[in-house]
N, C-alpha and C positions, 0 to 999 in steps of 0.2 A: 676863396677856397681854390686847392689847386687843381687846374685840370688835367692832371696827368695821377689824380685820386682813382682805386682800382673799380671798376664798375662792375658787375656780375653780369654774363649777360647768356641767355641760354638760346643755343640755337638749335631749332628742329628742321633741318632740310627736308625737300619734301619727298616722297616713296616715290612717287609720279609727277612732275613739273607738272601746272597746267598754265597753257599757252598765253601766255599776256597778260599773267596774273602780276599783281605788284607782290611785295615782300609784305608780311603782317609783324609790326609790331606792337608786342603786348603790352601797355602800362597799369601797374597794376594799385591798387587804391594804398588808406592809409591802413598803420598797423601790419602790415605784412607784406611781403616782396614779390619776388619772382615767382619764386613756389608757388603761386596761388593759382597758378595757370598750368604749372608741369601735369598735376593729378590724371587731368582731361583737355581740356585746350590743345593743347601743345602737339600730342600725340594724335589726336582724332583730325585737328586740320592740316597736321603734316602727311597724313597719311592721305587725304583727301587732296594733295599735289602742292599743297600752300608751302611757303617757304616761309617759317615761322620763327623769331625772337621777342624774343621777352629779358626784359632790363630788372633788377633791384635798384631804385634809386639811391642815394649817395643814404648812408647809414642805416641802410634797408637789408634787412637777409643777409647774402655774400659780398654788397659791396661795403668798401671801403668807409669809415665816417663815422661808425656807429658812437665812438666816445664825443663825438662834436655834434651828434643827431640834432639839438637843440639849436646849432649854429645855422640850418641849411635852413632856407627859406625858398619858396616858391621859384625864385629864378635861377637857383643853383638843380632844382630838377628837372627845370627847362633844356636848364643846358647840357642836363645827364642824358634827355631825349637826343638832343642835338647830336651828341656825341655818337648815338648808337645808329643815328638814321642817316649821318653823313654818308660813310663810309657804304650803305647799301647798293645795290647793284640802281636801283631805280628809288626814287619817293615812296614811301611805303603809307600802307592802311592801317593809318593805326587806331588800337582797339584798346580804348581805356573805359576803365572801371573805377567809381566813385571818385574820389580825387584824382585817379588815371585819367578819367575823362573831361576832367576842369582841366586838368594838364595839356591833356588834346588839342582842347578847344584853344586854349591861349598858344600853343604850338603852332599851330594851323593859321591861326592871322598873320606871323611872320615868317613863317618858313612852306615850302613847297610840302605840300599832302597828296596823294591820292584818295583819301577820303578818311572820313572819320566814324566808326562804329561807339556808340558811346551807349555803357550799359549802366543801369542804376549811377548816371552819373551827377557828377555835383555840379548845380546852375552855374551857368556864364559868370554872376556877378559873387559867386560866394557860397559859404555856408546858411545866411541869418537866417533863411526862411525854414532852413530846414532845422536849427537849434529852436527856432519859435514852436516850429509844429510838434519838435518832441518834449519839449518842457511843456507843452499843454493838454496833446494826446498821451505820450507815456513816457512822464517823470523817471520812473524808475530804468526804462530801459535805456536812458541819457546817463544815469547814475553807474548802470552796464558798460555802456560804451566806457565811460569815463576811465572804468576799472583796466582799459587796456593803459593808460598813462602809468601805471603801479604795479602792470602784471609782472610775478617772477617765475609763474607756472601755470601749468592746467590749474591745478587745485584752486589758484584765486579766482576762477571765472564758474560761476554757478554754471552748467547745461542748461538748465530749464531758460533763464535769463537770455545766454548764445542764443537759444535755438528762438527764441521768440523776436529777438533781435535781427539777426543774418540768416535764417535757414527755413526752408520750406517744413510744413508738421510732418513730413516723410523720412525726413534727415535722421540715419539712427546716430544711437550717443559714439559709437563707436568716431564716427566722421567728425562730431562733435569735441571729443575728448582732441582727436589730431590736427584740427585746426587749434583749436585753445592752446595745445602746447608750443605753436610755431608763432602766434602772433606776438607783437615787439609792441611796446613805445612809440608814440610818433613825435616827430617836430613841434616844439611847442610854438617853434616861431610861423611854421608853415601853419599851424591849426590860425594862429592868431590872424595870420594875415587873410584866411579865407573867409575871418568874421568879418573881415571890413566891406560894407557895401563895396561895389563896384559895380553898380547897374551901366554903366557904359561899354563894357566886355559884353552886351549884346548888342551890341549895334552893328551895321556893317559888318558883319559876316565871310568869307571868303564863298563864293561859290564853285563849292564841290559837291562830290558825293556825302548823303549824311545817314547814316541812320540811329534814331532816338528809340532804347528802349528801357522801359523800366522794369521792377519787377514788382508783379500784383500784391504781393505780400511784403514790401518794403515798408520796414520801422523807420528809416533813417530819412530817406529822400522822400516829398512826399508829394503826392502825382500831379499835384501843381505848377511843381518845379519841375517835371519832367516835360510837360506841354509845355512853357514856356522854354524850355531851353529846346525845343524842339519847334516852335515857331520863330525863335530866333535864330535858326538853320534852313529855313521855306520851308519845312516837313511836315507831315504828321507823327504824332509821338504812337510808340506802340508798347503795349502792356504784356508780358506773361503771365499768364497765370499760374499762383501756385508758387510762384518762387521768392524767396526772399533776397534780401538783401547782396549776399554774398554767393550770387548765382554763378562762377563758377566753380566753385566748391561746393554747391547746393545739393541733393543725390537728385535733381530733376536735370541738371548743368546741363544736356543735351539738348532740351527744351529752344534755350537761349544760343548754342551754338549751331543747330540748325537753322534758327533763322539768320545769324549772320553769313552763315553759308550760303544760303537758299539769297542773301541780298547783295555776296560778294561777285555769284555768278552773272545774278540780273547787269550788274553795273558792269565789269569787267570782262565777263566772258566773250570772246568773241562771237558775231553773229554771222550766218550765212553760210 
């Protein structure tokens, strides 16, 4: 694929700099792009001094690929990260979600990070554990997700089904209806290569800053893969409650970006 394919890339500069802060970028999971961070994200940690971007990977939302979506596999969004974090003033913190954050983590073994926030993200070595636990606890919300491979509208994705699947019981239908209309299709080739074991992608670790969190009401990721991908970073993993799957689009989202706020100050801030 080519590298000079258009990328989306949204950038929030910040209201207020804060001092020795590194740049945040946003990677965002599968089925949906950039957008999924513009709502709240974007604005709430730009305004709190962060200097913030956020990518559409290559046939995602605005960038470029979408009729070759099926062609891009996992190293072509690697290098869509690559692309977006060269260029920045310093190494940045990047802050991915579900498959953002499987993207992170494989980022971060060969390329310079200032650290990695990883939220309801997918394990080190893949998807399997997490297609086992919902074909066993809940068939039907797998038969849900699935329906994003066929979506041509809101109208094909049931609410009740969404909201049990990505969204805390707080979420009104309204948030519901406007996520369902913007989610896409994903890579079949990037689905497929996430089933393949890869239990050695936790080994050997880079040591940085990390922080592991999931979210309490998560259908998809399931809290065992979150400890573990959180022991395979020396951390302890941390739980929200209340939220689902697709926390920051969640109507809780605050919840989860205060404490990455509250963990970017710990590490970064200057002391003294």
């Amino acid at each position: 694929m080519s590298s000079r394919r258009h990328l989306e890339i949204l950038h929030y500069p910040p209201a207020r700099p804060l001092a020795d802060m590194p740049p945040l970028l946003f990677v965002h999971g599968a089925y949906v792009g950039a957008w999924c961070w513009e709502d709240h994200f974007l604005s709430w940690f730009a305004d709190l001094g962060y200097d913030c971007y956020a990518l559409s990977l290559s046939g995602h939302a605005g960038s470029g690929g979408r009729e070759k979506l099926d062609h891009f596999g996992l190293g072509e969004f690697l290098s869509d990260i690559a692309r977006v974090a060269a260029p920045l003033r310093q190494s940045p913190v990047i802050i991915g979600h579900s498959l953002g954050g499987y993207l992170a983590q494989r980022y971060a073994r060969k390329h310079p990070v200032a650290g990695l926030a990883l939220l309801a993200s997918v394990a080190p070595w893949g998807l399997m554990n997490s297609l086992g636990h919902m074909m066993v606890a809940s068939p039907h919300l797998l038969l849900g997700l699935n329906q994003f491979q066929w979506h041509t509208g809101a109208i094909d994705i049931d609410p009740a089904v969404l909201k049990q699947l990505l969204f805390s019981k707080e979420t009104p239908r309204v948030g519901l209806n406007a996520f369902a209309a913007r989610v896409q299709p994903e890579s079949a080739l990037a689905l497929a290569e996430l089933m393949m074991p890869q239990p050695w992608l936790s080994w050997g670790m880079p040591d940085i800053p990390v922080l592991v969190l999931g979210a309490g009401e998560d259908r998809i990721i399931p809290a065992a893969d979150v400890r573990a991908t959180a022991r395979a970073w020396r951390v302890e993993a941390e739980f929200l409650p209340g939220l689902g799957h697709a926390l920051m689009c969640d109507t809780l989202w605050e919840h989860a970006a205060q404490r990455v706020h509250t963990w970017l100050r710990q590490q970064y801030a200057p002391t003294g």
